[in-house]
C-alpha positions as CSV (number, residue, x, y, z in Angstrom):
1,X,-50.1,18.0,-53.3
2,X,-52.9,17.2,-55.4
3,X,-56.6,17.8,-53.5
4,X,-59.2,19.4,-54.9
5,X,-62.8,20.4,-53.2
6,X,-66.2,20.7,-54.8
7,X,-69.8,21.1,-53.7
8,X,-72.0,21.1,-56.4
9,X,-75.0,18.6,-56.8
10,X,-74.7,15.4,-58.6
11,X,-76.3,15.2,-62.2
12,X,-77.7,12.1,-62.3
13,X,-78.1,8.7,-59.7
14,X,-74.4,7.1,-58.3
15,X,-73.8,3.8,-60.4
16,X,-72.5,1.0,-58.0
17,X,-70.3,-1.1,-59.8
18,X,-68.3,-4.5,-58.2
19,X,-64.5,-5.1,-60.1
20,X,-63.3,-8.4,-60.7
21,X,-61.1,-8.3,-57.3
22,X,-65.0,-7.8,-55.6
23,X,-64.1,-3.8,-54.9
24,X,-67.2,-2.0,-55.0
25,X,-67.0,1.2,-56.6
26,X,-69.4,4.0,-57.3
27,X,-69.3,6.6,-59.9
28,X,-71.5,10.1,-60.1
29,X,-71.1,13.4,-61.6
30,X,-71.2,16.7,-59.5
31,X,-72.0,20.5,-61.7
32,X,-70.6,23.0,-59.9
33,X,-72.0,26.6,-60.8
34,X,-69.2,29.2,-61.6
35,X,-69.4,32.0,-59.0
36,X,-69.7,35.6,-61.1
37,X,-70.3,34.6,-64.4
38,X,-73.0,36.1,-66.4
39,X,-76.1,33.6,-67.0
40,X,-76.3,32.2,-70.5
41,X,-79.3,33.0,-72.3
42,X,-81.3,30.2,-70.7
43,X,-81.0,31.9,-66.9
44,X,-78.6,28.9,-66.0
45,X,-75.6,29.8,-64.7
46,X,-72.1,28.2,-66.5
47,X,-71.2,24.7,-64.4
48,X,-68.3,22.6,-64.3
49,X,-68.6,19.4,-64.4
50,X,-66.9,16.9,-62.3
51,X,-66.4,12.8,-62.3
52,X,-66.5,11.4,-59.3
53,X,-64.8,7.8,-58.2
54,X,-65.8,6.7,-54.9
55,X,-64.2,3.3,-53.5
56,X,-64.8,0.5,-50.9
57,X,-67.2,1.5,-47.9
58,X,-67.4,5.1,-49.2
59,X,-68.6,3.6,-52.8
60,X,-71.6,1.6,-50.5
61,X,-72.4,5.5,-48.6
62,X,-72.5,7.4,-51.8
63,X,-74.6,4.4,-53.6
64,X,-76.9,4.7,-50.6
65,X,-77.5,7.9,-49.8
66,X,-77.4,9.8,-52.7
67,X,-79.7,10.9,-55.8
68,X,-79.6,13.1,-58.5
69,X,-80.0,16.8,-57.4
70,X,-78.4,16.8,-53.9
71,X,-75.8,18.5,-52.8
72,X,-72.5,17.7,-52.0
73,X,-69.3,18.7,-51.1
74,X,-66.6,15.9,-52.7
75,X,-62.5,16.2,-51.4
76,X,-59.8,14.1,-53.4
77,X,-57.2,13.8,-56.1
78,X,-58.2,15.4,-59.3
79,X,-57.0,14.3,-62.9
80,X,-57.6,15.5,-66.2
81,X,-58.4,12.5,-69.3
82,X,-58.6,13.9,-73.1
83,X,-60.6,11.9,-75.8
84,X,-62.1,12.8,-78.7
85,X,-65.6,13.6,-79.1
86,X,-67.9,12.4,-82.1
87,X,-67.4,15.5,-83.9
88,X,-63.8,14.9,-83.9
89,X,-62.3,17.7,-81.3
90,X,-60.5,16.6,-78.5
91,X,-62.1,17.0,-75.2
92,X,-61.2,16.7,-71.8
93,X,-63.0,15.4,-68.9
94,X,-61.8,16.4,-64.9
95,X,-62.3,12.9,-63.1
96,X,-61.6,12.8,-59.4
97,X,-61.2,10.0,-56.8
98,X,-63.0,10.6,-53.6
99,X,-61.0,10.8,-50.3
100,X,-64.2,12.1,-48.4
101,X,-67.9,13.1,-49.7
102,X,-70.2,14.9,-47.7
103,X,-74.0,15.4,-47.9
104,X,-74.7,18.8,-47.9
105,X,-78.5,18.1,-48.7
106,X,-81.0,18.6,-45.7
107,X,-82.1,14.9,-44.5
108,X,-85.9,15.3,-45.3
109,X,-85.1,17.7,-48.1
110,X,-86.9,16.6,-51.1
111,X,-87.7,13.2,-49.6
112,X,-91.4,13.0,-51.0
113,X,-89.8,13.2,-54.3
114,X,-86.9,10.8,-54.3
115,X,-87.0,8.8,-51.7
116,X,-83.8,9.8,-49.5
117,X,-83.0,9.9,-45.8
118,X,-80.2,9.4,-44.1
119,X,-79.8,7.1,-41.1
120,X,-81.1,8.8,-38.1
121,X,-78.5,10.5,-35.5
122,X,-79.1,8.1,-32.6
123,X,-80.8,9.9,-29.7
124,X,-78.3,11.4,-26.8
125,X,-79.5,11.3,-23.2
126,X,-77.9,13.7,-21.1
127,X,-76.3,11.0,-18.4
128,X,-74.6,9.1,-21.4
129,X,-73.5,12.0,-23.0
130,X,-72.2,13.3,-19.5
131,X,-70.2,9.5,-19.2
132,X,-69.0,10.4,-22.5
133,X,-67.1,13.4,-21.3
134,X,-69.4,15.9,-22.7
135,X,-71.5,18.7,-21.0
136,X,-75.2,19.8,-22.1
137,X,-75.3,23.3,-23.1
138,X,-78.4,25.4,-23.2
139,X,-78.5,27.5,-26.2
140,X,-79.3,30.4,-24.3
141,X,-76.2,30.7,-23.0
142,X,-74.5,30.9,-26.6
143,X,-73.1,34.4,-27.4
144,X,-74.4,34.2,-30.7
């Protein structure tokens, strides 16, 4: 089985491309931060970096909703491409194809700066969620 998960933020704005066949697909780049490495001499910690091919109504989501800097957590098939670099070493790059991405970013989180918000969780009233076979719960009674 090949399925890898990431969360890392994305590096730069999704690119929303159309193919021939009128597929939409969108393409980003996630960093994730390695956990207990030492920081390089710049305080950054080492990343990996990730790209990410989103298809169909996902590719639309992705295109829509995310910007460079937020967070996400991205679950697919991961493959490995080698090239050579302009120095003349070969490289490799990880690229993987999106089965689910979700926004780990906070809705209003940075929204001042780039714009983003997700579409609003439509409001539950407590007789349709009741029809709906579901029971309010006051958080009172939680045990934690």
């Amino acid at each position: 089985m090949n399925k890898l998960t990431i969360i890392g933020n994305l590096t730069r704005d999704p690119e929303l491309r159309t193919t021939t066949s009128g597929v939409n697909v969108c393409s980003f780049t996630v960093a994730v931060n390695r956990r207990n490495r030492r920081d390089d001499q710049n305080g950054q910690p080492e990343a990996d970096f990730f790209r990410v091919t989103a298809w169909r109504q996902l590719a639309d989501i992705c295109s829509k909703y995310l910007a460079k800097g937020r967070k996400v957590c991205v679950v697919g098939a991961v493959s490995v491409h080698t090239y050579t670099g302009n120095d003349g070493t070969t490289r490799a790059s990880l690229e993987v194809t999106a089965d689910d991405v979700e926004f780990l970013s906070a809705r209003n989180e940075n929204e001042a700066a780039g714009g983003y918000s997700a579409p609003a969780a439509p409001e539950a009233h407590s007789a349709d969620s009741q029809a709906a076979g579901f029971t309010a719960v006051e958080t009172d009674e939680l045990p934690f």
